[in-house]
C-alpha positions as CSV (number, residue, x, y, z in Angstrom):
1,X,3.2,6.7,-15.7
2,X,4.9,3.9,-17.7
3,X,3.5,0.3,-17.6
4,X,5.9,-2.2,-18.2
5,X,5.0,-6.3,-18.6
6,X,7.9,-8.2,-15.8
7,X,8.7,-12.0,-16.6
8,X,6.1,-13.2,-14.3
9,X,2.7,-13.9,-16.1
10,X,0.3,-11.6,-14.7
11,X,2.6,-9.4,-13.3
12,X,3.6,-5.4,-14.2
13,X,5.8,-2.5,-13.2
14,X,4.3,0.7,-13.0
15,X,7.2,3.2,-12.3
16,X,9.0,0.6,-11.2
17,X,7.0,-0.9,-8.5
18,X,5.4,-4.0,-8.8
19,X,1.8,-4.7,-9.0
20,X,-0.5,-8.3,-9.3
21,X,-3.2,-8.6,-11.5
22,X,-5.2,-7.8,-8.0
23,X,-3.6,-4.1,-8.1
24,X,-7.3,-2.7,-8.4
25,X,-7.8,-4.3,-5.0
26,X,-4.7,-2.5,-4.2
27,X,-2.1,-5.2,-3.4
28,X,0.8,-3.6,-5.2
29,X,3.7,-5.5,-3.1
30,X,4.5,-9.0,-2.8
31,X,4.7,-10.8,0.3
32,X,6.1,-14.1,1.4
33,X,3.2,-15.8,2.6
34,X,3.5,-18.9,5.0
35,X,0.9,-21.1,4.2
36,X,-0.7,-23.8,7.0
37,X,-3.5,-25.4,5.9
38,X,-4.7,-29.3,6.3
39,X,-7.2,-29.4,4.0
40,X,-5.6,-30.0,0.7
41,X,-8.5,-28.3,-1.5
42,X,-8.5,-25.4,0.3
43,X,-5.0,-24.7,0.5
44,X,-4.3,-25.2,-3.2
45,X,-6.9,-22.9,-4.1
46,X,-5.6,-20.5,-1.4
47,X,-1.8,-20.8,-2.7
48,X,-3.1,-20.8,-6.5
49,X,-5.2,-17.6,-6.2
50,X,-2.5,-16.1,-3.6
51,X,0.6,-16.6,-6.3
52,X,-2.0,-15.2,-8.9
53,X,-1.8,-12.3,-6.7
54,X,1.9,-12.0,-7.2
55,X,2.9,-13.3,-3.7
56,X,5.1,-16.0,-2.7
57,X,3.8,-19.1,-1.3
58,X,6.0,-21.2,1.4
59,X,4.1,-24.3,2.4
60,X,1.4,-25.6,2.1
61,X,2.2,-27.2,5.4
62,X,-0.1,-29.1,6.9
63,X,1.3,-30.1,9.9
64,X,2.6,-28.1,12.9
65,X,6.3,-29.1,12.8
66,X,6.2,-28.4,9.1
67,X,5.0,-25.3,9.9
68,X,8.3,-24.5,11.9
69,X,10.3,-26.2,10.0
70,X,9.5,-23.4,7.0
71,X,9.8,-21.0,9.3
72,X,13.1,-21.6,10.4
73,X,14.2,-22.2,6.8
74,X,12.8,-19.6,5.0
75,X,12.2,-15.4,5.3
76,X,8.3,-15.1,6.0
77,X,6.4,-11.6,5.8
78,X,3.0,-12.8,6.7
79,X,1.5,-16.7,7.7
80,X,-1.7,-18.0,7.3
81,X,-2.7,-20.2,9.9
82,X,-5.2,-22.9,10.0
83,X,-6.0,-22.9,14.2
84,X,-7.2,-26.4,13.8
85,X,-4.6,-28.9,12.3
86,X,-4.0,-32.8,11.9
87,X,-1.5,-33.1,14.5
88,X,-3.6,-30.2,17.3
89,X,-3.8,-27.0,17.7
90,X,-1.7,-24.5,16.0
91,X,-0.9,-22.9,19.6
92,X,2.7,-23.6,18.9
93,X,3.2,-22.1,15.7
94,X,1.5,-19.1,16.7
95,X,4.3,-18.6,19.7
96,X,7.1,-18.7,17.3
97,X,5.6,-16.6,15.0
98,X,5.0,-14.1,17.8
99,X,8.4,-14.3,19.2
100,X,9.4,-13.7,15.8
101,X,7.5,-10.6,15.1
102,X,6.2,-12.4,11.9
103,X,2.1,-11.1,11.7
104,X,-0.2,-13.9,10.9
105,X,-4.3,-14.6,10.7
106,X,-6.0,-17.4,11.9
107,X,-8.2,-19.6,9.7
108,X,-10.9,-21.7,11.2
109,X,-14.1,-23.4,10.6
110,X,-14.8,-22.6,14.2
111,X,-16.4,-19.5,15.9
112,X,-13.9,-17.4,17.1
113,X,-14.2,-17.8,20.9
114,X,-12.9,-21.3,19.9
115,X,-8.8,-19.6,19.4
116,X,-7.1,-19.3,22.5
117,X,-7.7,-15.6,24.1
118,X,-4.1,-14.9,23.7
119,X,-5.0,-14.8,19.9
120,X,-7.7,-13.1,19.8
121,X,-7.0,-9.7,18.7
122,X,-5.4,-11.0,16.0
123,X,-7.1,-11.2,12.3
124,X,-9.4,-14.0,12.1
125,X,-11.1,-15.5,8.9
126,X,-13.8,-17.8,9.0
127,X,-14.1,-20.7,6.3
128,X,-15.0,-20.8,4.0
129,X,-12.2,-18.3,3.3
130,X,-12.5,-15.4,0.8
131,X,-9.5,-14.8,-0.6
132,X,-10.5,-11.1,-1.5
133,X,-10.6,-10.6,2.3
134,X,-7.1,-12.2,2.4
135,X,-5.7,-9.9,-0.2
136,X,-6.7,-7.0,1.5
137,X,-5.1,-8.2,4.8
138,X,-1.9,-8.8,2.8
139,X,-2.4,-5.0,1.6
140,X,-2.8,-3.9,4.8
141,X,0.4,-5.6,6.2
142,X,2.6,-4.8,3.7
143,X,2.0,-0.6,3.9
C-alpha cells in the first residue's frame, strides 16, 4: 500500500483513493456537503471540522431561499439541515431536496416529534451536534 501526501493539508492517497485525516473514523471519500445552519458559531465550527474532514462545504446558508438558491447552483451529495431557521421552518428545503434525490439530516435543538412526520425517518441530530456522529453519517452515505 503506498501513502502519498495530495495538495490539500491534511489530506492523503492511499492507492489512489483519497482519505481525511478522519480516515480512522473511516470517511475515506469526500462529499459535497450543503450546509444550513442559522447559528453562526455552530455552523463555522460545523464547516471548519467538516472541510478538516476533507469534504466540501456549500453554504453556510442561513436562510431558506439561500438554502435553494445553493442548491440550484451547485452539485450537492449530502445537506445538513437546521429544521428551525430565521425565516421558518425548513419544510421547503427539505421538499426540494427530496424531489431531488439529494439525502439530508435534520439538525434541531428540539425533540424530534417536533419535525414534521413526513421527515421523520430521516437522520436526526440533536444539538448540540457531534460532529463524530456527522462524519459517520457522511461515511455511511457515501458507500
Amino acid at each position: 500500500m503506498t501513502v502519498e501526501l495530495c495538495p490539500c493539508p491534511g489530506i492523503a492517497e492511499v492507492s489512489g483513493r483519497r482519505l481525511s485525516p478522519y480516515f480512522s473514523l473511516g470517511v475515506p471519500l469526500m462529499c459535497i456537503v450543503l450546509l444550513v445552519e442559522d447559528e453562526v458559531l455552530l455552523a463555522t465550527a460545523m464547516q471548519d471540522e467538516l472541510q478538516r474532514a476533507g469534504h466540501q462545504v456549500i453554504g453556510p446558508a442561513a436562510r431558506r431561499e439561500d438554502a435553494l438558491q445553493l442548491v440550484r447552483q451547485n452539485h450537492v451529495d449530502v445537506a445538513l439541515v437546521d429544521y428551525n431557521l430565521v425565516d421558518g421552518t425548513a419544510e421547503p428545503l427539505l421538499q426540494a431536496l427530496e424531489r431531488q434525490g439529494i439525502p439530508f439530516a435534520c439538525l434541531t435543538a428540539r425533540p424530534r416529534d417536533d419535525i414534521s412526520s413526513e421527515w421523520q425517518d430521516r437522520p436526526y441530530f440533536r444539538k448540540p451536534v457531534v460532529v463524530r456522529d456527522i462524519l459517520e453519517l457522511l461515511m455511511d452515505i457515501s458507500d
